[in-house]
Backbone as a ProteinNet text record, in pm:
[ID]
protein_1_A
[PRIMARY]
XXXXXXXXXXXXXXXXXXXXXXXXXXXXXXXXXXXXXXXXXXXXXXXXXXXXXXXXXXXXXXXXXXXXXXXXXXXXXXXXXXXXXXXXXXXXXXXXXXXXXXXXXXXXXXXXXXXXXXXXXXXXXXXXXXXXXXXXXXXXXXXXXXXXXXXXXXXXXXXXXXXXXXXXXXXXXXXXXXXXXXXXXXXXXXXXXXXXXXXXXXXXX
[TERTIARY]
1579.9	1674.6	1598.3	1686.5	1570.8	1534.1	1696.1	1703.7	1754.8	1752.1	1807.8	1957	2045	2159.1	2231.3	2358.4	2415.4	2493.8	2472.3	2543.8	2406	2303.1	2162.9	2138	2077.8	2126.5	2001.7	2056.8	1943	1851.8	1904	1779.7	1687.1	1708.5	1627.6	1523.5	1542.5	1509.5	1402.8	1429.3	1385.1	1277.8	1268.9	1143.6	1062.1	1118.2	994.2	934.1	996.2	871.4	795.9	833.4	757.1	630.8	652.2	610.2	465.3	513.7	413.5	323.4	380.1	291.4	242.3	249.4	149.3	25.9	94.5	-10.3	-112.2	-77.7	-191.7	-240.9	-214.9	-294.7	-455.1	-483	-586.4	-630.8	-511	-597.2	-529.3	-586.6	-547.6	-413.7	-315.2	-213.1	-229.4	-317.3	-384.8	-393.1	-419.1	-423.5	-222	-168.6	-58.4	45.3	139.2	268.2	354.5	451	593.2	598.9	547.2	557.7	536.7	362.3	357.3	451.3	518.5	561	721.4	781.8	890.8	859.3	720.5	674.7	702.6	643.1	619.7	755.3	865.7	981.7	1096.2	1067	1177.7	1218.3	1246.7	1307.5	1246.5	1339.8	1269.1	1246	1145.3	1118.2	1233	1327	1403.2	1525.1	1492.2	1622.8	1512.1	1373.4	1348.3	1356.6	1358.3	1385.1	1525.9	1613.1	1741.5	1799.5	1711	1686.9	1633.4	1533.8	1454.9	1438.5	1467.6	1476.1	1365.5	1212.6	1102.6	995	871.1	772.8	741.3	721.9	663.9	782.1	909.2	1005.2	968.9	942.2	949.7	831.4	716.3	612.3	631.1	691.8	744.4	805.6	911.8	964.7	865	743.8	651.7	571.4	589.2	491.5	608.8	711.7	850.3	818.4	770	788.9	641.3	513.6	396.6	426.9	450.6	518	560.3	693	770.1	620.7	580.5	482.3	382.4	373	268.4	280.7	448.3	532.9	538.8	564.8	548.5	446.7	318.7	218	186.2	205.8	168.4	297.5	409.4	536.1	500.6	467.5	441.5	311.9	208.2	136.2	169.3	297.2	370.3	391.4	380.3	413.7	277.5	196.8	45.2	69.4	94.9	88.4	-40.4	-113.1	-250.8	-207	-215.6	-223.3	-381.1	-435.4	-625.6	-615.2	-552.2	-582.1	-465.7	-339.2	-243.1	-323.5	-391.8	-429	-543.9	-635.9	-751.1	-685.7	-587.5	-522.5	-386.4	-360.6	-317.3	-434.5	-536.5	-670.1	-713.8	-693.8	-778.8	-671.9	-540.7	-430.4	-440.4	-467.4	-461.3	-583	-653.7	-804.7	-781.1	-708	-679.1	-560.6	-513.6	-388.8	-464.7	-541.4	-591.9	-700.9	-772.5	-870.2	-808.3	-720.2	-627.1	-571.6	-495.8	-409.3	-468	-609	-631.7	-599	-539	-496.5	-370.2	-279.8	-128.1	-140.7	-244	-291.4	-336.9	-441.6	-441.3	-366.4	-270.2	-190.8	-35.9	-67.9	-21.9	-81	-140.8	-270.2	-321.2	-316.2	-344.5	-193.2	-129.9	27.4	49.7	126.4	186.4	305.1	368.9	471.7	593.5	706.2	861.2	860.2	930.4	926.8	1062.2	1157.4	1293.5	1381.8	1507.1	1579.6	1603	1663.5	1677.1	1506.9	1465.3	1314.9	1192.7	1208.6	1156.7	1154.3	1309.3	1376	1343.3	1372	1322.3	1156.6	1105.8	901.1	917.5	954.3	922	954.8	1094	1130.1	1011	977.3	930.2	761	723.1	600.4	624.5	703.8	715	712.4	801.9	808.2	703.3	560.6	422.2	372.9	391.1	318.6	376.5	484.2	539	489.5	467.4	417.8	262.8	220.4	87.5	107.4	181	184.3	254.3	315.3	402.6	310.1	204.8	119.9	-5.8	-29.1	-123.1	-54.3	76.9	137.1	139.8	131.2	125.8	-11.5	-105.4	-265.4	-302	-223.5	-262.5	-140.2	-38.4	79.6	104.5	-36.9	-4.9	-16.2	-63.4	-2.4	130	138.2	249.8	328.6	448.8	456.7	382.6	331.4	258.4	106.1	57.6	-76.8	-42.1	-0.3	8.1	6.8	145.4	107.7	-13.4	-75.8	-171.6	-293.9	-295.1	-382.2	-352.4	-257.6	-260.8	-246.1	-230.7	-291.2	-431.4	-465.5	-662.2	-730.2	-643.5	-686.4	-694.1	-572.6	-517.2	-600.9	-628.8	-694.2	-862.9	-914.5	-1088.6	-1029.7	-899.7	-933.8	-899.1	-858.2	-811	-939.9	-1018.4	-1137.4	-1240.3	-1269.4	-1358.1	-1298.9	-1177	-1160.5	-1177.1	-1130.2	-1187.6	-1299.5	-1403.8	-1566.6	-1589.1	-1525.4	-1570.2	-1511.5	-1438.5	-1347.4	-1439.6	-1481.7	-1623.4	-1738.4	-1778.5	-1918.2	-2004.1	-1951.8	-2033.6	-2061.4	-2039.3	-2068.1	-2227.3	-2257.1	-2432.1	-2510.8	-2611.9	-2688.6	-2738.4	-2805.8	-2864.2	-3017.3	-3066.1	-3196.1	-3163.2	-3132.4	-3100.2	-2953.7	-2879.2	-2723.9	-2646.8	-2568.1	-2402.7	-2334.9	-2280	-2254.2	-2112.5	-2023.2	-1905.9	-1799.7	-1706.5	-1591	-1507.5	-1514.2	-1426.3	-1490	-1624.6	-1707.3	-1710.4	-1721.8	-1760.1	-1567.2	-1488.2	-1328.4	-1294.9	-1409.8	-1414.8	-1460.8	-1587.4	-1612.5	-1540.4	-1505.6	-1437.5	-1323.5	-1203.7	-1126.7	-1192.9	-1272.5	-1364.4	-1397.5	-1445.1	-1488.5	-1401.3	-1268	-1101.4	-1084.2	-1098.5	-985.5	-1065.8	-1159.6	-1298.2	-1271.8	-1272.6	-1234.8	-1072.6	-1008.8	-889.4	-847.1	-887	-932.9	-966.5	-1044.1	-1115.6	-1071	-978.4	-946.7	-833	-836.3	-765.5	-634.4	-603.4	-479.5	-436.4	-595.5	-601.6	-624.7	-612	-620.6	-740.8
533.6	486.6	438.2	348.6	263.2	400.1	443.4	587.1	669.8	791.4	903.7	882.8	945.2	906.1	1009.3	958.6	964.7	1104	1166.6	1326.1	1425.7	1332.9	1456.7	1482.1	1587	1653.3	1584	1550.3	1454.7	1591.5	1676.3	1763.8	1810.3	1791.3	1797.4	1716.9	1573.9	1464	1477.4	1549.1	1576.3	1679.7	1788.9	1862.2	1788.8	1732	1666.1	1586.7	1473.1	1398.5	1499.4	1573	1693.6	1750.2	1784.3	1828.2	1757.9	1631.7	1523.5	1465.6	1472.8	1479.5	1606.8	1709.2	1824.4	1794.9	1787.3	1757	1612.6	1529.4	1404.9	1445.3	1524	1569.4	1612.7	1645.2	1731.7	1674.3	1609.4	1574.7	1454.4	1422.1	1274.2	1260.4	1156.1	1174.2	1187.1	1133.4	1206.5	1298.2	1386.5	1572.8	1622.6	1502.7	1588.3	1511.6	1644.3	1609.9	1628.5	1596.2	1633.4	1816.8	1852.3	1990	2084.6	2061	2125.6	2048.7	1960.8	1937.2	1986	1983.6	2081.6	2242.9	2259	2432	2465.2	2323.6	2340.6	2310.9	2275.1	2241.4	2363.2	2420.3	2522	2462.7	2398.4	2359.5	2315.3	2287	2253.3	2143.6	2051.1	1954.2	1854.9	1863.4	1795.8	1763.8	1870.1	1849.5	1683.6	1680.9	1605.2	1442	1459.8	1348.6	1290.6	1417.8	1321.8	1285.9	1351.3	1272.7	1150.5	1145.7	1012.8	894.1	946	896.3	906.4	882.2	878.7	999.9	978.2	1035.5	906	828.7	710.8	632.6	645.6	632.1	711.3	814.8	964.3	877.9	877.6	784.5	656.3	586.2	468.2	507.5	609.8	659.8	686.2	795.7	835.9	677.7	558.5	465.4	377.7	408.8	370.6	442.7	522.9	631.7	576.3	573.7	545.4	434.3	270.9	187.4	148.9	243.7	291.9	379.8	453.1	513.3	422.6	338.8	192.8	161.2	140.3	53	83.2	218.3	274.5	268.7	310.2	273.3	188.2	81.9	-84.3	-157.3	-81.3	-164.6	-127.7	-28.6	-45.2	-118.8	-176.8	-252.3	-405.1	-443.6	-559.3	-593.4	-480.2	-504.2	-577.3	-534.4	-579.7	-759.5	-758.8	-920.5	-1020.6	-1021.2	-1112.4	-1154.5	-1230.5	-1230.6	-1190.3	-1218.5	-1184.6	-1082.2	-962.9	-843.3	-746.9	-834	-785.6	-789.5	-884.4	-873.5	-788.7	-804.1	-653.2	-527.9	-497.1	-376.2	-358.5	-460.3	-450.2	-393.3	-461.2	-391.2	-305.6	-256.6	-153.5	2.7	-46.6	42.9	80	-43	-23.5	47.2	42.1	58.1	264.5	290.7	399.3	486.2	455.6	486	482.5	443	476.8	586.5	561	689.2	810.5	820.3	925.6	998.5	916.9	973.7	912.3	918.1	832.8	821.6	977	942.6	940.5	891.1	849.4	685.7	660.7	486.9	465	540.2	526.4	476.7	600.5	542.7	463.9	367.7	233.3	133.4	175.2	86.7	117.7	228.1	281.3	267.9	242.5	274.7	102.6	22	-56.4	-73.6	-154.8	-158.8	-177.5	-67.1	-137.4	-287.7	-303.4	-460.4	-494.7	-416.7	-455.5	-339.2	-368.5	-314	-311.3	-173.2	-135.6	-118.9	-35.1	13.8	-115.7	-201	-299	-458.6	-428.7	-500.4	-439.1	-287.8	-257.7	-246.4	-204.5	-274	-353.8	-523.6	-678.1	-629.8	-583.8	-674	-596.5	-416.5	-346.7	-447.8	-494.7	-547.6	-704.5	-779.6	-893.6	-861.8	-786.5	-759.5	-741.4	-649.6	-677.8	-716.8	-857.8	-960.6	-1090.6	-1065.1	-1130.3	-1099.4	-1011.7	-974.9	-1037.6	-1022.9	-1143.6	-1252.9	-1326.2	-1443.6	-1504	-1394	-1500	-1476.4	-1350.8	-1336.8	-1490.2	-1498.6	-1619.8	-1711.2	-1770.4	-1871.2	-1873.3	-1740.7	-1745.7	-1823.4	-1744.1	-1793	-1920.8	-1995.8	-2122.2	-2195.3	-2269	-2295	-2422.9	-2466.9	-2576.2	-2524.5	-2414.5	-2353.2	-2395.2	-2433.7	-2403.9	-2299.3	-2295.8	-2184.7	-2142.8	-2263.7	-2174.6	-2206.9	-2245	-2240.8	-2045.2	-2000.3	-1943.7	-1818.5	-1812.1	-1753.7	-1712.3	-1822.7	-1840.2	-1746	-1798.4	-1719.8	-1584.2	-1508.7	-1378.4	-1348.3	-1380.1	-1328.5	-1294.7	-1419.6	-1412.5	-1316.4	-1310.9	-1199.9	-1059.9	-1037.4	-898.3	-885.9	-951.1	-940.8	-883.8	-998.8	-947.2	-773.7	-791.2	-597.5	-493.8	-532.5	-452.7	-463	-577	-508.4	-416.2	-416.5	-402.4	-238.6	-227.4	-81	-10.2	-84.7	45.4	38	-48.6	-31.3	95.4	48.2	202.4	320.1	309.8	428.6	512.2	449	433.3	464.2	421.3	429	309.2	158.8	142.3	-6.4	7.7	-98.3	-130.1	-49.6	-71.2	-30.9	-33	17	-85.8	-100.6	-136.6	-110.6	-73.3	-37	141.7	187.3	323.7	411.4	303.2	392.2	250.5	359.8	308.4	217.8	59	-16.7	50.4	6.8	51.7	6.4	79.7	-53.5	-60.1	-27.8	-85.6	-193.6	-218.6	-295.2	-444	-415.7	-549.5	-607	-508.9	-561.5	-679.9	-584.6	-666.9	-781.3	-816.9	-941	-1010.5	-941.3	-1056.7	-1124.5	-1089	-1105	-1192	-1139.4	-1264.9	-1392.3	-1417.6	-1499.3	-1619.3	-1538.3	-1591.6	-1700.9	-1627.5	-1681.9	-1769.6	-1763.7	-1855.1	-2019.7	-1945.5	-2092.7	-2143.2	-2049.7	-2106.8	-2198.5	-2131.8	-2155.9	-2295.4	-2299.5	-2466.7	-2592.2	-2539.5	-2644.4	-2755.6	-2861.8	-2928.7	-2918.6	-2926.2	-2891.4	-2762.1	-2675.4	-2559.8	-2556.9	-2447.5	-2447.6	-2444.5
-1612.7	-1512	-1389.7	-1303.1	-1195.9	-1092.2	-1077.9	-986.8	-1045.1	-971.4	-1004.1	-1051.5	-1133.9	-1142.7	-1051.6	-1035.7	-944.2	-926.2	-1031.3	-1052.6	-992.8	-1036.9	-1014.6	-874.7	-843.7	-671.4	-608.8	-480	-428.1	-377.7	-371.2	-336.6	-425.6	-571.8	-606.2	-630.1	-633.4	-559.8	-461.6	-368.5	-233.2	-300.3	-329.8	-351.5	-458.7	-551.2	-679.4	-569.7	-484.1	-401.4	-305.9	-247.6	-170.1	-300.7	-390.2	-441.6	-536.3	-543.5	-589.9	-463.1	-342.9	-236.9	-206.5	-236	-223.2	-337.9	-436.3	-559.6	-494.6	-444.9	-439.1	-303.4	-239.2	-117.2	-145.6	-295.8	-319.1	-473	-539.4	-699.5	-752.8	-817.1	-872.7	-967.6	-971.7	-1061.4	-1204.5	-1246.5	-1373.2	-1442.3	-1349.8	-1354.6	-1341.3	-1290.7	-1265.3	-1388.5	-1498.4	-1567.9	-1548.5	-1612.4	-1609.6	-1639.1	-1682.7	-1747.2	-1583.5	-1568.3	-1460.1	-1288.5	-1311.3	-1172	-1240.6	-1310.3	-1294.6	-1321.7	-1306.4	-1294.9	-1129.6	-1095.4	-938.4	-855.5	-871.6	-850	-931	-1058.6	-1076.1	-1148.3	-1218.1	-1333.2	-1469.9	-1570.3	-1694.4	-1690	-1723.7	-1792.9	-1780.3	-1882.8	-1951.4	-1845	-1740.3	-1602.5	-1545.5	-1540.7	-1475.4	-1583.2	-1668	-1754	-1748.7	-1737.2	-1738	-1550.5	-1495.8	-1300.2	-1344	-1400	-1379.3	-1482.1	-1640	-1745.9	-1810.8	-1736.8	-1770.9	-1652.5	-1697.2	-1604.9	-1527.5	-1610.9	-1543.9	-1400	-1425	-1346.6	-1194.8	-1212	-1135.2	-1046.7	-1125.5	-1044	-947	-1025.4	-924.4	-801.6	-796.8	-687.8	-578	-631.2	-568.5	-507.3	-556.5	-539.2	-394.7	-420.1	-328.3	-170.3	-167.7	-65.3	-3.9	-116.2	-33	53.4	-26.8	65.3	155.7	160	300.5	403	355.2	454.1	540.5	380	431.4	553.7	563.8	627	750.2	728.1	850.9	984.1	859.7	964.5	1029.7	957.7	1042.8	1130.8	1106.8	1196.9	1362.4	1405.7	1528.6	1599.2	1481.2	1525.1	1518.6	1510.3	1486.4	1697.8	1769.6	1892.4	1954.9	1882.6	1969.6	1993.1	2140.7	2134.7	2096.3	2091.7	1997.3	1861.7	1832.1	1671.7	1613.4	1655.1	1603.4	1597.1	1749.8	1713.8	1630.1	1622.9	1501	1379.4	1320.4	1189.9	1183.3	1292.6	1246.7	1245.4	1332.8	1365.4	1172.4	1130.1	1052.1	914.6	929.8	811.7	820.9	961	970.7	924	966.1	920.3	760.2	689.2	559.5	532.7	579	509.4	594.9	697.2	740	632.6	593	498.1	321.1	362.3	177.6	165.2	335.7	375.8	335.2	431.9	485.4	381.4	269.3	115.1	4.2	1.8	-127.5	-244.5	-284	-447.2	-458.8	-324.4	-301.7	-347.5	-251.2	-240.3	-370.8	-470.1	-574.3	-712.9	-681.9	-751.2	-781.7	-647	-652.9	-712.7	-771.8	-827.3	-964.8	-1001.1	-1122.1	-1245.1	-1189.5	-1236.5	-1231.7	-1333.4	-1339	-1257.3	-1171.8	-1066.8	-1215.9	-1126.9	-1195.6	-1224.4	-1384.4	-1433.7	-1406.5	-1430.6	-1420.8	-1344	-1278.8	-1265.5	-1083.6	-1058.7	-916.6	-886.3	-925.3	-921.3	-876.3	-983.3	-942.7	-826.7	-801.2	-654.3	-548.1	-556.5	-442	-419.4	-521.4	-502.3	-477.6	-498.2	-493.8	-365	-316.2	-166.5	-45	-91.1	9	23.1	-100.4	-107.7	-32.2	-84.2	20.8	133.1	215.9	338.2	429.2	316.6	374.8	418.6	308.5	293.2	435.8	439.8	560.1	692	687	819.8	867.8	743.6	772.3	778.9	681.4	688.5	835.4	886.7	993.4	1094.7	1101.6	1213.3	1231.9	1057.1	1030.2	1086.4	1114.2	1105.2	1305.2	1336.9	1505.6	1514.6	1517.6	1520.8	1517.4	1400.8	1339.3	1286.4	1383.7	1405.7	1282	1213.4	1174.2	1028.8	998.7	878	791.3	647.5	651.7	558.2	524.3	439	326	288.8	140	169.4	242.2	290.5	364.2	401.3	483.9	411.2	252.3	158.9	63.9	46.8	2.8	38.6	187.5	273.7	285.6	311.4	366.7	245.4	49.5	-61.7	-35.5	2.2	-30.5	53.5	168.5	286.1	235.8	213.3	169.2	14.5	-35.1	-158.4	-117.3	-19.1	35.5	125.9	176.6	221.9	132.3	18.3	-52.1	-152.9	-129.5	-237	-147.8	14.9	88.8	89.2	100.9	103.1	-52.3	-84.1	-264.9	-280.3	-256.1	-263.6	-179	-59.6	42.3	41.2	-18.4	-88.1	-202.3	-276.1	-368.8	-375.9	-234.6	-181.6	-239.8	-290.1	-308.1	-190	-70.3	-5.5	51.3	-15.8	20.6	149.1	144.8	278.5	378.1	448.5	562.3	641.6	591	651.3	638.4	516.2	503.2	540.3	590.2	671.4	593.1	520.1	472.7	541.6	524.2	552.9	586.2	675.1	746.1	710.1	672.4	641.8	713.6	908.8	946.7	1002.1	1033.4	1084.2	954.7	850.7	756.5	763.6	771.6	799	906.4	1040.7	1147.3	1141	1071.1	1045	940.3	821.8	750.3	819.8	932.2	992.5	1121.7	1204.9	1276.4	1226.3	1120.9	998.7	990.6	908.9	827.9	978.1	1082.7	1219.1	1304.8	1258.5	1354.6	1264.4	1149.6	1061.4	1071.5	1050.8	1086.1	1166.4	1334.4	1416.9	1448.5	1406.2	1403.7	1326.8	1183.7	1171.4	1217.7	1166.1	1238.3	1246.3	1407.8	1465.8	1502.1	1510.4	1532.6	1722.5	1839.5	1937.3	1975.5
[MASK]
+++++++++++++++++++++++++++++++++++++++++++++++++++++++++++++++++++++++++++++++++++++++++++++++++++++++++++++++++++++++++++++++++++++++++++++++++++++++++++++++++++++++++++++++++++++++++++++++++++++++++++++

């Protein structure tokens, strides 16, 4: 089912996500089943199958909530008037939020997104909504942008921070004369970089 159905108690609802965020506070979703998370919640199994239909369902929810958290974090950096420093302050959020819960952030990533249904409308729209927020910040910066240049761009963007943070998530961004390359510092430049060029081209300020 996309959601819970509509007889099943939202509170129980309410502790399985409590409860799957205690579990990724400390170990990977991997380690965690259906068996032991209705150990950890009080119920059987089979109560959580007919809440959710699947395990994999149950997950998506959990991938619904990171999202929203996403969301959270970066909407009040939507006030910063700059656009240059909206979008570093936007990478650096992300690249702070995967620090912070990594095997929450994980597994948005490890897990296939909802293909159909409620489940998967509400991923597309919470994930567009993201993505908007860059693009319209790109579109402040560099007015002559247009919509799908603009798309385009805050893909390719969000694509170089989303690889710069799982390398460093990783460890494998390399050294320097013996000290670990930084990843809020190589963020800083890839974003210096993006906007210097932007920047300049034509019909740029």
């Amino acid at each position: 089912m996309a959601r819970p159905r509509q007889h099943a108690p939202e509170a129980l609802h309410a502790q399985v996500m409590a409860a799957c965020d205690a579990w990724l506070q400390d170990q990977p979703v991997h380690t965690l089943s259906l068996r032991s998370l209705a150990r950890d919640v009080g119920c059987a199994p089979s109560t959580l199958l007919k809440l959710y239909g699947s395990f994999g369902n149950l997950l998506q929810h959990v991938n619904l909530e990171s999202l929203a958290r996403l969301r959270t974090a970066i909407d009040p950096l939507l006030d910063e008037q700059l656009p240059e420093a909206r979008l570093k302050a936007l990478a650096m959020a992300y690249w702070q939020f995967a620090r912070d819960d990594a095997y929450r952030w994980q597994l948005l990533f490890d897990y296939p997104l909802a293909q159909e249904g409620d489940l998967d409308r509400r991923q597309s729209d919470m994930i567009e909504a993201l993505f908007l927020r860059v693009e319209n910040t790109l579109k402040e910066y560099q007015p002559a942008l247009g919509d799908l240049e603009a798309r385009r761009l805050g893909r390719t963007l969000w694509g170089s921070v989303h690889g710069l943070v799982q390398l460093g998530l990783n460890e494998r961004l390399g050294y320097w004369q013996s000290e670990p390359l930084e990843v809020d510092e190589l963020l800083d430049q890839l974003l210096s970089t993006l906007l210097a060029g932007l920047k300049a081209r034509p019909g740029g300020s």
